[in-house]
PAVOTOR-363371 format. One record per residue: residue in one letter; x, y, z of N, C-alpha, C, O in turn. Coordinates in steps of 0.1 Angstrom, whole numbers, plus 5000, padded with zeros to 4 digits. Each point is the difference from the previous one (the first is absolute). Last residue first. Example, Ala and Ser with C-alpha at 12.3 -4.5 7.8 and 13.67 -1.06 7.14 Angstrom:
<nodes>
S512849785071500950115000499250115008500550115001 A499849324998499150125000500950125000501050005007 
</nodes>
This chain:
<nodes>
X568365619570501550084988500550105008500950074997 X495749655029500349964987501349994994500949914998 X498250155056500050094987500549884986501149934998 X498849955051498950004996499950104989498850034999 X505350055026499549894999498350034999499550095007 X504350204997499749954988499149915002499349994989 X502950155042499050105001499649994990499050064998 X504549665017498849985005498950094995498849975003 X506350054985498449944990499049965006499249944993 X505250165034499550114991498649994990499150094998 X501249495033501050125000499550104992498850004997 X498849594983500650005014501450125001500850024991 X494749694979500850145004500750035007499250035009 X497749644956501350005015500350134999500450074991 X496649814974499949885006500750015013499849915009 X499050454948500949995010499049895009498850035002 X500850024945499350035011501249925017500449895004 X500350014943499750185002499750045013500250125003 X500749454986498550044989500050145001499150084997 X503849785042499349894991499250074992499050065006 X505050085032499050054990499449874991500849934996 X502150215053500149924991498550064996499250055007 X505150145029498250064987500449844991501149974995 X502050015038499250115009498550034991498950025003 X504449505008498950084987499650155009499350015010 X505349695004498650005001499650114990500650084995 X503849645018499650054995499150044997500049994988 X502749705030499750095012499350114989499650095008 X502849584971499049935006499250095011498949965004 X504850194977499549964991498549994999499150064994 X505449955026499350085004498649964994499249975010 X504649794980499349985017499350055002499149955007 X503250134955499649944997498949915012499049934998 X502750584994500749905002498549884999498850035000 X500350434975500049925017501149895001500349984988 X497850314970501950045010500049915013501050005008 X495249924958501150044995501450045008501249974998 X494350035020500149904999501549954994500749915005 X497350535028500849924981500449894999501249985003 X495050185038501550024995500149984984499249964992 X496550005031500850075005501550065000500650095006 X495749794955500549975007500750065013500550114997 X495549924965500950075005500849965013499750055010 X497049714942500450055015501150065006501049954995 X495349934963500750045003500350015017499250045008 X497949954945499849885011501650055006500849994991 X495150264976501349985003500349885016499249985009 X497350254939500149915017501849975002500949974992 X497550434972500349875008500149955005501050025006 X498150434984498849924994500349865002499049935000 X505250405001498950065000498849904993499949994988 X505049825023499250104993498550045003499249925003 X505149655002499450135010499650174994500750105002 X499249354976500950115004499450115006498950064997 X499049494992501549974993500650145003501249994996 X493349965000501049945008501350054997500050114995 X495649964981500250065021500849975004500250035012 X499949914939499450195003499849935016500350095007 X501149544973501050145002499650095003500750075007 X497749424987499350145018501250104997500650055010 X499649474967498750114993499750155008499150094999 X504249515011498049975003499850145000499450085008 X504749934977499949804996498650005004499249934993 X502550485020500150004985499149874996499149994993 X502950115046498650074997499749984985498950024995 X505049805020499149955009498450044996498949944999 X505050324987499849884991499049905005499449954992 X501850465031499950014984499249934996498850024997 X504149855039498250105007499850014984500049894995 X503349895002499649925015498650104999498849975001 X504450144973499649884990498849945012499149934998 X503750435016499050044990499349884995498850024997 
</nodes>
């Protein structure tokens, strides 16, 4: 919280930043696996299927290809 929240907070940008809501840029990526349960080897093998900047899909790959070039 203190990380996205508060981040937004410090340069003034809460109303677009700091949490996944309706009206805010979001930066985000959907990984192939769980980064959380992987073994430590695995890790690295890891790839981006949907990465997001400013709200606006940048990568699409697999199931999220049909997403791509859409805004929101």
């Amino acid at each position: 919280r203190l990380y996205t929240q508060g981040s937004a907070w410090f340069s003034f940008e809460e109303s677009e930043r700091g949490a996944l809501a309706v009206s805010q840029f979001a930066d985000l990526a959907v990984l192939s696996g769980d980064y959380l349960s992987l073994p430590i080897d695995q890790i690295g093998g890891l790839t981006s299927l949907l990465t997001m900047v400013d709200g606006r899909i940048v990568y699409a790959d697999g199931p999220f290809v049909a997403l791509e070039g859409r805004t929101n």
